[in-house]
C-alpha positions in Angstrom: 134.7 75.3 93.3 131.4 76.9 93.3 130.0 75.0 96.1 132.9 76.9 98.3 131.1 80.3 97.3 128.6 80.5 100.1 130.6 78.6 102.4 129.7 81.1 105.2 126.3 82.1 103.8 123.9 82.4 106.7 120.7 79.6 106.3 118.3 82.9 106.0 121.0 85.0 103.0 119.6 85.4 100.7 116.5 86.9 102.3 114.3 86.7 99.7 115.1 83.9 97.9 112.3 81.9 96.1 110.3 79.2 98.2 112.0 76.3 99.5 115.3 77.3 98.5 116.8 79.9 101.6 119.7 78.2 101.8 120.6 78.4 98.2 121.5 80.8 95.2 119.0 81.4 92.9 119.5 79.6 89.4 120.5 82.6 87.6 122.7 83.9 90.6 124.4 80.5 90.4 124.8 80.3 86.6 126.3 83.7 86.8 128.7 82.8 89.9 129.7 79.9 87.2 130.0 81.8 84.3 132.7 84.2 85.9 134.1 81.6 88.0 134.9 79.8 84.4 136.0 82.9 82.7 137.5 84.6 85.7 137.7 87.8 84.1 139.0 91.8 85.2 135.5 92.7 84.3 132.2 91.5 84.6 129.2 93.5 83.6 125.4 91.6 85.2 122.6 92.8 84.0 119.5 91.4 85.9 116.3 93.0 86.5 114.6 94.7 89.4 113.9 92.6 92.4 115.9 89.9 91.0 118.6 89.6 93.6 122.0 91.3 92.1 123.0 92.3 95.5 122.7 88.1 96.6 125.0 87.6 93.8 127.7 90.3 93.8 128.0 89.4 97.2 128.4 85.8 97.0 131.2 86.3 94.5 133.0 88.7 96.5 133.1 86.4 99.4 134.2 83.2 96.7 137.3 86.4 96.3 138.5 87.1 99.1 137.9 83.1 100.4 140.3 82.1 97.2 143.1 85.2 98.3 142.2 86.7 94.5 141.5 89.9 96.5 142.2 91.2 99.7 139.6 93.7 99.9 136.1 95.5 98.8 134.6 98.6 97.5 130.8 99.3 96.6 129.9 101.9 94.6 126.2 102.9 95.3 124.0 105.5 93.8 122.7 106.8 97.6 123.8 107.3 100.6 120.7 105.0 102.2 121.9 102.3 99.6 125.4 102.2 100.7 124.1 101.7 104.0 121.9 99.1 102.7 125.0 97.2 101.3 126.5 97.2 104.4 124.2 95.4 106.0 123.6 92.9 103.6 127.3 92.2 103.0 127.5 92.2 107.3 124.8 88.8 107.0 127.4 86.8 105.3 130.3 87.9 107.6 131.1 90.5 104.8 132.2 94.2 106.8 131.9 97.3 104.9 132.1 100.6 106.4 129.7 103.0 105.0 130.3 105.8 106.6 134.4 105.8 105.4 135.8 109.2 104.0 139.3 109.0 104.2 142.7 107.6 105.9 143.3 104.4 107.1 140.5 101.7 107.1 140.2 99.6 110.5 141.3 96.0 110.6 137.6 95.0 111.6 136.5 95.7 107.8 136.7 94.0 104.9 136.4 96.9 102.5 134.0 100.2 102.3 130.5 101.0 101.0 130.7 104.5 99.5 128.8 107.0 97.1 129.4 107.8 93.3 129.3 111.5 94.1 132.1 110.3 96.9 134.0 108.8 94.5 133.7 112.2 92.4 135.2 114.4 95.1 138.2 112.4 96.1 139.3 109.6 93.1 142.7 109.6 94.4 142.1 108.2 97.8 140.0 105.8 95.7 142.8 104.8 93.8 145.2 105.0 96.4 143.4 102.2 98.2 143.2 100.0 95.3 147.1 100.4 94.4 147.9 99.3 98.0 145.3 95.9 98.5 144.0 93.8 95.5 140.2 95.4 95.5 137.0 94.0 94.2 134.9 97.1 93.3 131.4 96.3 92.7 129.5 98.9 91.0 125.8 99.0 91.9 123.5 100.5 89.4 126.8 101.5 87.1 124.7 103.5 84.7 124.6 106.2 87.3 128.5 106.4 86.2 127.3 108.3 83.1 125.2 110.8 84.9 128.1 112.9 84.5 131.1 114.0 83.0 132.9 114.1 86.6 131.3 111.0 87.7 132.5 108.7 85.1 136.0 110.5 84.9 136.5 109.9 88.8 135.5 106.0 88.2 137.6 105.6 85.5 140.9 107.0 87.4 139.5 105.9 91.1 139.5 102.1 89.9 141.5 101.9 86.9 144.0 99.6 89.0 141.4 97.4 90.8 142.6 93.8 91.0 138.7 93.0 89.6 135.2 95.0 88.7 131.7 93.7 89.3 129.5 96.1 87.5 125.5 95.7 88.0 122.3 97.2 86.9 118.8 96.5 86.5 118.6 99.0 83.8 121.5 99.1 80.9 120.3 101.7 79.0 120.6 105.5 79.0 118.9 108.4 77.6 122.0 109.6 76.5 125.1 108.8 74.7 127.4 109.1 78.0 129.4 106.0 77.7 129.4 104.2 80.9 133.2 102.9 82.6 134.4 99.7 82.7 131.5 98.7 80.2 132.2 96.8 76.8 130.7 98.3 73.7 130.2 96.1 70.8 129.1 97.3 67.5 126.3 95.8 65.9 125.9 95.1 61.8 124.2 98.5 62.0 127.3 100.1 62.7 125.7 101.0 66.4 127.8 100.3 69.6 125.7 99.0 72.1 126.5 97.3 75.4 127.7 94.3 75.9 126.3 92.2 79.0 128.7 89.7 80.5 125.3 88.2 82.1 121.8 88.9 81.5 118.4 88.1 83.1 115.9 89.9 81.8 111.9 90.4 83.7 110.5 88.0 81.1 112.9 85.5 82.6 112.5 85.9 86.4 109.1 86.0 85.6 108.9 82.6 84.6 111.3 81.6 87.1 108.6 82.9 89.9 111.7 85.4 91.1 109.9 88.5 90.0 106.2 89.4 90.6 103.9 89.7 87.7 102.7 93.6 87.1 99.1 94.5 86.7 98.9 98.1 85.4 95.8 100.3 86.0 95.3 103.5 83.8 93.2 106.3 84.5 91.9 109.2 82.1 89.1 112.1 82.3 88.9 115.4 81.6 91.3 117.7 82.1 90.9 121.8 82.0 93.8 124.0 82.4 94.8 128.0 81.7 97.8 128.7 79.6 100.0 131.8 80.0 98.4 133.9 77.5 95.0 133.2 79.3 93.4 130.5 77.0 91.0 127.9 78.5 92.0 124.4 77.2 90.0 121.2 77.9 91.3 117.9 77.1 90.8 113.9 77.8 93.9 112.1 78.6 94.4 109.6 76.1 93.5 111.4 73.2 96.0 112.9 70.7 97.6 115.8 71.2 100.6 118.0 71.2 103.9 117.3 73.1 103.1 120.7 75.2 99.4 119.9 75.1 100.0 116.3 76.8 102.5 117.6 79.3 100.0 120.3 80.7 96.9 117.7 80.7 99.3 115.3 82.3 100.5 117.9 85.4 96.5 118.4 85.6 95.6 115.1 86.2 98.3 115.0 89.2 97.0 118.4 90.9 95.9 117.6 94.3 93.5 120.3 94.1 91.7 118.4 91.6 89.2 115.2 91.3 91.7 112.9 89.5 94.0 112.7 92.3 92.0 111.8 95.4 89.7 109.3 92.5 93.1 107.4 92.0 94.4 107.2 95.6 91.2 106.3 96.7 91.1 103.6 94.2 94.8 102.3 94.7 93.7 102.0 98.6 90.8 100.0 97.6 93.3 97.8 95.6 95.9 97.7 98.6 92.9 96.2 100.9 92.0 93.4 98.4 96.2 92.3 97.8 96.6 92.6 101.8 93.8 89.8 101.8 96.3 87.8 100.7 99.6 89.6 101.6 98.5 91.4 105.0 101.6 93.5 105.1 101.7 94.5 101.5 102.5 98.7 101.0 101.6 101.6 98.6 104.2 103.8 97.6 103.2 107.4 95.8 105.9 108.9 93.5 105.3 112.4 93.9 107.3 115.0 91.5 107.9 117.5 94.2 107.9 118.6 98.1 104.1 120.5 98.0 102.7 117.6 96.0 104.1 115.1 98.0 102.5 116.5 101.3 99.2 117.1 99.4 99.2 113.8 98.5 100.0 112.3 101.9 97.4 114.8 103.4 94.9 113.0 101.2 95.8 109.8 101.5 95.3 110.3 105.1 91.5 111.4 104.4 90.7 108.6 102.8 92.6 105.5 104.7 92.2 107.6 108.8 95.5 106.5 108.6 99.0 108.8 108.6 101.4 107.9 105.5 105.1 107.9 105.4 106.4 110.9 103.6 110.4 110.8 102.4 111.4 114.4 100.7 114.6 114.0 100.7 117.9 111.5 100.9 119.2 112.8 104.0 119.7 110.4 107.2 115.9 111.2 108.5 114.8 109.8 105.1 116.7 106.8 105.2 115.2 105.7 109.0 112.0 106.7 107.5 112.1 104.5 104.9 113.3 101.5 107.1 110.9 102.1 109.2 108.2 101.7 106.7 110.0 98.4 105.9 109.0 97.1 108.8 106.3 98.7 110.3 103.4 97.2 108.1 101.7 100.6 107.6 99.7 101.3 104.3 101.2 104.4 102.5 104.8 106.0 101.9 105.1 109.0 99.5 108.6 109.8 97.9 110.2 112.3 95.9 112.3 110.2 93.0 114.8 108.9 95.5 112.7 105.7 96.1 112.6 105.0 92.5 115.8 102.8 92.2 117.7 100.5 94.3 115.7 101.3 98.0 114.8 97.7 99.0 111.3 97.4 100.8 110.0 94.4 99.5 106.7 94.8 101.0 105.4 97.4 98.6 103.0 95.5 96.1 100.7 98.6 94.9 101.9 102.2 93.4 100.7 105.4 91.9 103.2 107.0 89.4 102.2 110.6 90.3 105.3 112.3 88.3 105.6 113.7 84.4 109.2 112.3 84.5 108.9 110.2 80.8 112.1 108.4 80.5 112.2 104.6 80.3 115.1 104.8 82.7 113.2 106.4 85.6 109.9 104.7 84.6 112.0 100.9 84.2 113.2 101.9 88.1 110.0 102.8 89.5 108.1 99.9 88.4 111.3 97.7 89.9 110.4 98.8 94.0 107.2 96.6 93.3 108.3 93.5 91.5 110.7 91.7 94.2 108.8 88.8 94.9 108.7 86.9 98.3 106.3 83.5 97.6 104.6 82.4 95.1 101.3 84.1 93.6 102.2 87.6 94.4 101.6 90.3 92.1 101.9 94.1 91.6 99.9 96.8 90.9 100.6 100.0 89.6 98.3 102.8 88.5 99.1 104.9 85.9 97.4 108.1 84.1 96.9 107.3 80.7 99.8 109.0 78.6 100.9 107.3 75.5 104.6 107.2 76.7 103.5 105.5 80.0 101.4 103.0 78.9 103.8 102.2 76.1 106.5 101.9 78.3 104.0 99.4 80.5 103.3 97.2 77.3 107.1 96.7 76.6 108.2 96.0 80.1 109.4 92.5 78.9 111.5 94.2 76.6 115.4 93.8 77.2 117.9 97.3 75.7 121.0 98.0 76.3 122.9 101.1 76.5 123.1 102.7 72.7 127.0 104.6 72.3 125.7 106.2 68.5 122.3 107.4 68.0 122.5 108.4 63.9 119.1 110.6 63.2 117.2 110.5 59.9 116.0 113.6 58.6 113.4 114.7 60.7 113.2 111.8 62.5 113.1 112.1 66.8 115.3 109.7 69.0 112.6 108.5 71.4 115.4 108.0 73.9 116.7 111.7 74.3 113.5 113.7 74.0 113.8 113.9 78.0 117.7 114.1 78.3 117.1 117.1 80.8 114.3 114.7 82.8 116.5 112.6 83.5 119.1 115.2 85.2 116.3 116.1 87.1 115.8 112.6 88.4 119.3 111.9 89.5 119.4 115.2 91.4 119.5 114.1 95.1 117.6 117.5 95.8 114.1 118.3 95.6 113.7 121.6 95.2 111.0 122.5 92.3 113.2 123.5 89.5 110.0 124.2 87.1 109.6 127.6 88.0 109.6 129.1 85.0 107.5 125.9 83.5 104.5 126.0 86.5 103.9 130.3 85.5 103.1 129.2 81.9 100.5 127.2 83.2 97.7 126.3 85.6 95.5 123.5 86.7 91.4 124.7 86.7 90.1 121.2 87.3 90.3 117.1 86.8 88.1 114.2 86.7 89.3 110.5 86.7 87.7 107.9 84.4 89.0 104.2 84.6 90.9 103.1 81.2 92.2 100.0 81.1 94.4 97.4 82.3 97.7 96.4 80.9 99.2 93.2 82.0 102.2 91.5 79.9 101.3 93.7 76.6 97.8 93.2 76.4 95.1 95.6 76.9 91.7 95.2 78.8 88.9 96.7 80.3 86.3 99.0 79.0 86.0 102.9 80.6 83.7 103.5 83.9 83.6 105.5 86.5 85.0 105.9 90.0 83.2 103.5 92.1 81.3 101.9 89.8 81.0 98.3 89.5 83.1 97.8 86.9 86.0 99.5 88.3 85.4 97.4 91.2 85.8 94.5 89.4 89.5 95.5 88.5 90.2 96.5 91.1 88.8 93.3 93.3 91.2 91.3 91.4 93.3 89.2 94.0 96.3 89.8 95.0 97.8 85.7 95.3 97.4 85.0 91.5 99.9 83.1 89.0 101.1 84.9 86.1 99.0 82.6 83.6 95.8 83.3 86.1 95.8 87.4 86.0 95.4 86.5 81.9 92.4 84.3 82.2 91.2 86.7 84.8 91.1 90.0 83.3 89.9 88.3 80.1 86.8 86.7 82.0 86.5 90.6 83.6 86.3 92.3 80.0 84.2 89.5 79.0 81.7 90.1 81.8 82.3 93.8 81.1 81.1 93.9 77.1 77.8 91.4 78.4 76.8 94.1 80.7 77.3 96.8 78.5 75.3 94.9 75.6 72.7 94.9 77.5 72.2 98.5 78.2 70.2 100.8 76.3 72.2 103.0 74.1 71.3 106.2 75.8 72.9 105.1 78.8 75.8 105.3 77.1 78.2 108.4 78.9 81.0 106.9 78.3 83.3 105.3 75.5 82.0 101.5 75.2 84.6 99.9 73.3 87.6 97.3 74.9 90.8 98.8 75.3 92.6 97.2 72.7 90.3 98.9 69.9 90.9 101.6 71.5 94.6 102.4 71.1 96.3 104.9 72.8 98.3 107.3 70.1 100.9 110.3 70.3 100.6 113.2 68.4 103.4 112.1 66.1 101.5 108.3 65.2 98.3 110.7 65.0 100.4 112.6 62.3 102.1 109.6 60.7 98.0 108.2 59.9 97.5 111.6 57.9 100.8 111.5 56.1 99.8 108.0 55.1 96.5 108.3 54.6 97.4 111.4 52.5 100.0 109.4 50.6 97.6 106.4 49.6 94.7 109.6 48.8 97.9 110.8 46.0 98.6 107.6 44.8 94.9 106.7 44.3 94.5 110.1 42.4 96.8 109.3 39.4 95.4 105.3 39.4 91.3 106.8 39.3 92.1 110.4 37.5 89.8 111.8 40.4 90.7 114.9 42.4 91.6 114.8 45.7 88.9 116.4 47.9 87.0 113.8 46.2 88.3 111.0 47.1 88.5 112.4 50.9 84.8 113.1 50.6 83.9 110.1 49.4 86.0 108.3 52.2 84.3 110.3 54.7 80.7 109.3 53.2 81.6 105.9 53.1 83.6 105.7 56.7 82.3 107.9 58.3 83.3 110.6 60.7 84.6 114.4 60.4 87.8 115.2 58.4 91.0 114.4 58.2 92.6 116.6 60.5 89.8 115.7 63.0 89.8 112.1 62.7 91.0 110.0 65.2 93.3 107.3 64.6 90.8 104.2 64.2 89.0 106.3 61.7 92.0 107.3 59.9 93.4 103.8 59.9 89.9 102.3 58.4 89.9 105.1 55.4 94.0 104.0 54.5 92.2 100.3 54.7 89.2 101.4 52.7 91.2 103.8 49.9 93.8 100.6 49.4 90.9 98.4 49.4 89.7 100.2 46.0 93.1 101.0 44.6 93.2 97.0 44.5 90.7 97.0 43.2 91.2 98.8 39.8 94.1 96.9 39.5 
């Protein structure tokens, strides 16, 4: 039966499919196709990641459909206009015709369904639902999570579809920042009493990056100093990287992404110096810049085009002048594009292979779907690099990009206790808005940038940490950034860990007083939020009380004589590898008294 299932399939669909194997489904594709072929079920939820080829799949099944007379027709369900567009096209390579620019009435005989919008579906369910009452439909639901973005949204689905003959829901990324349940998705609870998604189908980035389908990510981070003036008039200086407030972190953060300052043309210039070492090996490989807003977005392109002599691609908005944009740059081989959020999910140029995330937006979701326009592999060896300022949500999000979650129905709190998933609820509004209008108004008066400089952190590549600070230009920035572009995953390991090694020799043999930055590797040198940084104390505090009643000594002396022995200022000064060695130290003589 399955062999049937591409039985049209043209010898180049699907497009990107590994080495060797054009004229074939991917193994996952095809032990998915099996699975539901086996099973044939109304619904069918795949989750697979970024890059990894759900659009092959879905459509491969709906041809298997309509070839076997289970349906008669089809309906996509994109997030964007340019990807319904993009749907079409792919569907037309494999004799599939949807028309994307439907609204309403009778659909010609020359199609075999429709490619429409969720925010279509929204304004007219019933002609939706009409449709499928008259024809058995497939609906295939691209990116399905965008079905929660709203009340509306998910309502239209839900009566739009209700009497499709089958559903073929997809996403990259399962999970939410909010408790929106999704339609047509099975929720299962767990033994915590939690109802979390259930996936008919998964394959995850740790998977597709064994199976070569997926490129491996290489993740640069950048700090310095950072100097802004609230609204009351203070002067604040800060180092990314370091703890500090929620507020404190967000206004270093927009800072560090001011075009007006040093940070920003530092990074671009050294994510073009990265772009010319991966097209030595991938001559047409892109950069994309995700910008927060309009201004910034021009600022950046402005300086991009200082330091390349080259114009970059700039996409503001999803209108039709966007979308030609953007598949222009597909093609065209040119070095830069700069986008506003819309390029962060779903927009398939595979060519882009280096990135800058130039935007405060701090949910998983949006930070999941960014890194996803750079991982879709096209042979063997390629890898992607993004560069990153170093924020402890960011680079945490980085280290746990092998990490598979699904969608979370009941979030119960503990006293006190923040849900890491809905501190940015109203982020991630922002990023499914279509528009790009600066909606910080309000937010940007409280604040303003005085003036930036980048220092190189570290790398991040499958959760470990590497690298040791230097500056822009220098030689050991070079070294990172000279790594090559045509690498297996297993080689970028060994690589970066000869690069650190090399790094620490040099540095050893410097005199002290050369010194001007932080010497240490990355991983002792953990990144921390404000909230870990205040977890340490409440520890370290805890172990202080318990050590008080076990020696009968007072408290300030037992901090004092932690300090004396540890070293370094006190408590509510210390960082978090000095407050981490006085818990070790205080529980190493509390042992032994014992």
């Amino acid at each position: 039966m399955t062999t049937t299932a591409s039985h049209h399939l043209s010898p180049a669909f699907p497009g990107r499919a590994p080495w060797g194997t054009a004229n074939k489904l991917r193994a996952w594709q095809q032990g998915a196709l099996d699975r539901y072929i086996q099973n044939q079920p109304r619904d069918f939820l795949a989750v697979a990641t970024p890059g990894a080829g759900k659009t092959t799949f879905a459509l491969t099944l709906a041809s298997w459909l309509l070839h076997h007379h289970i349906v008669q027709q089809v309906t996509v369900v994109a997030p964007t206009e340019h990807l319904k567009k993009q749907w079409a096209e792919a569907a037309a390579r494999i004799g599939i015709r949807l028309d994307p620019e439907y609204s309403a009435g009778p659909l010609s005989k020359d199609y075999h369904g429709v490619a429409v919008t969720y925010a279509g579906v929204g304004v007219r369910p019933m002609l939706h639902r009409n449709r499928c009452e008259q024809r058995k439909t497939l609906v295939i639901l691209d990116e399905i999570h965008h079905a929660g973005d709203s009340k509306s949204w998910g309502e239209a689905c839900l009566e739009a579809f209700d009497p499709a003959t089958r559903r073929l829901a997809l996403t990259g990324t399962p999970f939410r920042s909010d408790t929106n349940p999704i339609p047509f998705v099975t929720y299962e609870e767990g033994n915590d009493g939690i109802r979390r998604s259930s996936a008919d189908y998964t394959y995850g980035y740790g998977n597709a990056l064994g199976d070569g389908v997926v490129r491996p990510v290489i993740f640069l981070s950048y700090s310095g100093n950072m100097r802004w003036r609230t609204k009351a008039g203070d002067e604040i200086a800060a180092r990314l990287g370091e703890p500090m407030t929620k507020d404190a972190i967000s206004q270093a953060w927009r800072t560090a992404l001011d075009p007006r300052g040093d940070w920003m043309p530092n990074v671009l210039r050294a994510a073009d110096q990265r772009l010319t070492e991966v097209r030595k090996g991938i001559p047409d490989a892109g950069g994309l810049v995700i910008a927060s807003d309009q201004d910034s977005a021009r600022a950046y392109a402005k300086l991009l085009r200082e330091i390349t002599g080259s114009k970059a691609t700039v996409v503001l908005s999803d209108d039709t002048g966007a979308s030609k944009r953007i598949d222009e740059f597909s093609e065209d081989g040119s070095r830069w594009m700069v986008a506003v959020r819309m390029v962060s999910e779903g927009v398939d140029v595979p060519r882009l292979a280096v990135g800058v995330y130039a935007t405060t937006i701090s949910t998983p979701l949006f930070f999941a779907q960014a890194v996803g326009r750079f991982v879709r592999s096209r042979r063997r060896g390629e890898t992607a690099s993004v560069f990153l300022p170093t924020i402890p949500y960011l680079l945490g999000f980085a280290n746990e990009m092998e990490v598979e979650r699904d969608h979370v129905l009941d979030k119960p709190k503990k006293q006190g206790e923040e849900d890491p998933y809905a501190e940015s609820e109203k982020e991630m509004d922002e990023a499914n808005k279509q528009e790009d209008a600066d909606t910080g108004e309000d937010e940007q008066m409280s604040f303003e940038a005085l003036e930036s400089d980048a220092v190189f952190d570290r790398v991040l590549y499958d959760g470990a940490e590497f690298g040791m600070q230097a500056h822009p230009g220098s030689e050991e920035e070079q070294d990172y950034l000279g790594i090559p572009g045509l690498l297996e995953p297993d080689q970028v390991q060994m690589l970066l860990q000869k690069r650190q090694s090399r790094q620490i020799a040099h540095s050893r043999r410097k005199p002290d007083a050369e010194a001007d930055l932080l010497e240490l590797p990355a991983d002792r040198r953990p990144v921390v939020s404000h909230k870990e940084l205040l977890e340490l104390r409440k520890s370290l505090n805890t172990m202080v009380g318990a050590y008080v009643h076990q020696s009968g000594k007072p408290h300030g002396v037992i901090h004092t004589e932690l300090r004396r022995v540890c070293g370094g200022p006190p408590s509510a000064e210390a960082t978090a590898g000095q407050l981490r060695e006085r818990i070790k130290k205080v529980q190493e003589w509390a042992t032994r008294m014992r």
